[in-house]
C-alpha positions in Angstrom: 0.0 0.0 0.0 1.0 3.5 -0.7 1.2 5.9 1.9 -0.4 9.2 1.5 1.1 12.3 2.4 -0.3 13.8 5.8 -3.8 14.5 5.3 -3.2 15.1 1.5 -7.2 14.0 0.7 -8.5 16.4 3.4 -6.3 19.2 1.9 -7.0 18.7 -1.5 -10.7 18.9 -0.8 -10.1 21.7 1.5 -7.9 23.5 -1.5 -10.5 23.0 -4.0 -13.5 24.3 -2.1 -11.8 27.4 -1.1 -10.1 28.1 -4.6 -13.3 26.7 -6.8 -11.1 24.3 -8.5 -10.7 21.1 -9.6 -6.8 19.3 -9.3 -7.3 16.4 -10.2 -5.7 13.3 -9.7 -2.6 14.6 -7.0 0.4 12.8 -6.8 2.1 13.5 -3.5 5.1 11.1 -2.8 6.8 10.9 1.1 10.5 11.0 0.7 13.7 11.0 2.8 16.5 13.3 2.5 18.5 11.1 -0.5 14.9 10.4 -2.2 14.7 13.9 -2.0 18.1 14.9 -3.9 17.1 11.9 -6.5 14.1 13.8 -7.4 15.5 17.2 -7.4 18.6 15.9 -9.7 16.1 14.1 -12.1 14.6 18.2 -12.3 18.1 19.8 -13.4 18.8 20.8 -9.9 22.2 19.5 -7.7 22.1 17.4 -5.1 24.2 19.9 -2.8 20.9 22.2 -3.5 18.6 20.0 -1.9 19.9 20.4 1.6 16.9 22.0 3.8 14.4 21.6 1.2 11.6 20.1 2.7 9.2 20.4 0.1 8.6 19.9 -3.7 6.5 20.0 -6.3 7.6 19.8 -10.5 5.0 18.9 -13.0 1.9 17.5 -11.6 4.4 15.7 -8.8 4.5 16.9 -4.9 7.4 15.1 -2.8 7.5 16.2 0.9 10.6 15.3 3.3 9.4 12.5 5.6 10.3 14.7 8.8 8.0 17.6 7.2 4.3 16.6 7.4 3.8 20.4 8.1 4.1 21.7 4.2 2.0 19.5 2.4 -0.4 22.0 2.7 1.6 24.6 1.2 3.0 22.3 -1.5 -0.8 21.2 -2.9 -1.3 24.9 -2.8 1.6 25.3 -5.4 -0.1 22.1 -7.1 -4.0 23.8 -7.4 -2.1 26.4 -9.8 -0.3 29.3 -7.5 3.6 28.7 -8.4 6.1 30.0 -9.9 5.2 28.9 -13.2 2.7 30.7 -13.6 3.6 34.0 -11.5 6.3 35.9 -10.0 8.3 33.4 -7.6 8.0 36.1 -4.5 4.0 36.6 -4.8 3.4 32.6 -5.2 5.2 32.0 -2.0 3.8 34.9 -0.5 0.4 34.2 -1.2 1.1 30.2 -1.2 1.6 30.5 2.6 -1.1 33.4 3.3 -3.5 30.6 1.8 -1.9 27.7 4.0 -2.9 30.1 7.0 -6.2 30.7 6.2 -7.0 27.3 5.9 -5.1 25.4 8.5 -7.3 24.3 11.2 -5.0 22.7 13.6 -0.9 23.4 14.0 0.2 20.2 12.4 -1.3 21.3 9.1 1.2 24.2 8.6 4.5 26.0 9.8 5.1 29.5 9.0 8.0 30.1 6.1 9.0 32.6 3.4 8.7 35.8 6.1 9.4 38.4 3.9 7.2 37.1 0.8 4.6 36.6 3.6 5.3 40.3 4.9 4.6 41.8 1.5 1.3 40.1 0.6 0.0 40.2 3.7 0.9 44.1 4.6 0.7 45.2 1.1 -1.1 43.4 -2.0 -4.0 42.0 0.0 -4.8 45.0 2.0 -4.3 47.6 -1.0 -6.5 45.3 -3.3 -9.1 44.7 -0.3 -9.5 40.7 -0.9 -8.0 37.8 1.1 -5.2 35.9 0.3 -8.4 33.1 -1.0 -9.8 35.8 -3.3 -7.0 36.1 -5.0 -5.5 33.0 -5.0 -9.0 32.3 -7.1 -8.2 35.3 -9.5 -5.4 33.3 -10.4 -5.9 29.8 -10.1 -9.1 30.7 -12.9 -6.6 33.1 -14.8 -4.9 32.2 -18.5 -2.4 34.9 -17.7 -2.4 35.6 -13.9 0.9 37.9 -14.3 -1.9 40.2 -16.2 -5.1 39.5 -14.2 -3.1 40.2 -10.8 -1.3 44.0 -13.0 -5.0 45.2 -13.3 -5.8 44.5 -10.1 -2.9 46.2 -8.8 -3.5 49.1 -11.4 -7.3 49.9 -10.4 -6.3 50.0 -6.6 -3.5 52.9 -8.0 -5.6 54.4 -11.1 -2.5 55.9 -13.1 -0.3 52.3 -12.7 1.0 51.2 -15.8 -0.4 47.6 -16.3 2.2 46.7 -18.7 5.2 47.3 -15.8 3.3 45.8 -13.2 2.7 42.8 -15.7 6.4 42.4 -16.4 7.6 42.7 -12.7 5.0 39.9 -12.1 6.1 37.2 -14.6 6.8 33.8 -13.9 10.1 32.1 -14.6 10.7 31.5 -18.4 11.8 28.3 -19.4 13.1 28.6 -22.7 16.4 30.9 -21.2 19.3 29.2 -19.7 19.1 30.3 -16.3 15.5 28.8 -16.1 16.4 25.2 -16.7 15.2 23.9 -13.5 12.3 23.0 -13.0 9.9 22.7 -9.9 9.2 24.5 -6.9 11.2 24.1 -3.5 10.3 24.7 -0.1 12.8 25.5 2.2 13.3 24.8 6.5 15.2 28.0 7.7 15.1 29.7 11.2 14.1 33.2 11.4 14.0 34.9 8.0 14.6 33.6 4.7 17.6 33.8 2.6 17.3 33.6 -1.6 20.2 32.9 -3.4 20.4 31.8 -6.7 19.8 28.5 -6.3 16.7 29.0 -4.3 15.3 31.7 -6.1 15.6 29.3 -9.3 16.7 31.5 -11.8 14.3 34.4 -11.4 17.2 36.6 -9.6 16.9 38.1 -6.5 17.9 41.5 -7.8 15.0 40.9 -9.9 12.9 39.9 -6.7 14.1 43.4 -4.8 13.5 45.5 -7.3 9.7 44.4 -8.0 9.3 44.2 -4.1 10.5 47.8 -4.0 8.6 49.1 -7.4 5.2 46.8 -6.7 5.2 47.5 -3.1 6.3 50.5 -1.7 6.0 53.3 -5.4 2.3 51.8 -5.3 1.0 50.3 -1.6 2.1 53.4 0.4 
């Protein structure tokens, strides 16, 4: 018998109410610490670059780290359609874990991480847009092009924003350039605040990162 991650039906459920979608069939996998370099190595990453990740989702594939029961609920987040594929690295986690705590009901369903992503959406987008981190996890769950959807959002809380800039500070990673030839989305165990680097930040750049926190937050959310 295969063993399902923690409380994966209950979340997927859960996830789909909540976001009005359908996932699917889910594929979440229980590794340990070497299962979890094989399957990071099979996605272009190095095994030295799976150290701390304790969560990770490529394709329509979640693998969680054995001793990490705690971010499954973040990971099938990422899996209903709110990663980095699909949006700007720093808003997906952001909003991936301002979901996770709006729909945890107990403290073994989720354990804060990505503080500063967290900081932003929660401080920032969500207020200056007046919807919860749900509301617009919906927006772009349901969106063909949620870089846009999110960009005229943004712009008709700030009438005057150009939709165009916000759209391009919001894009997802591109596969098709070099830097971008990893794929899937990782999950990191660190203590108080997170660090990016380029390995965690997957090719999107955390200069890029800094500068659309800086333009998207503070130039329009102040």
């Amino acid at each position: 018998m295969i063993k399902k991650c923690h409380k994966q039906d209950e979340f997927v459920q859960r996830i789909e109410g909540a976001l009005n979608t359908r996932m699917g069939n889910v594929s979440c996998k229980i590794v340990n610490k070497s299962g979890m370099a094989d399957v990071m190595a099979k996605a272009g990453w190095s095994r030295n670059e799976s150290a701390g990740v304790v969560g990770f989702q490529v394709d329509e594939n979640v693998y969680v780290l054995d001793s990490a029961p705690w971010t499954v609920l973040h990971e099938l987040i990422h899996r209903a359609g709110i990663n980095a594929d699909r949006i700007s690295r720093f808003v997906a986690e952001g909003l991936t874990e301002a979901i996770a705590a709006e729909l945890k009901q107990s403290p073994d369903e989720h354990r804060a991480t990505y503080p500063a992503e967290v900081t932003w959406v929660t401080q920032r987008l969500l207020p200056s847009l007046n919807m919860s981190a749900v509301q617009l996890g919906r927006v772009i769950v349901h969106s063909r092009n949620p870089p846009r959807a999110v960009a005229e959002l943004m712009a008709k809380a700030k009438p005057g924003a150009n939709v165009s800039t916000l759209t391009r500070q919001l894009r997802p990673q591109a596969s098709n350039q070099p830097s971008f030839n990893r794929g899937g989305h990782v999950t990191r165990l660190h203590g108080s605040a997170f660090t990016v680097d380029s390995s965690v930040s997957d090719g999107v750049g955390w200069i890029l990162l800094l500068a659309g926190f800086a333009l998207v937050g503070p130039s329009l959310f102040r």
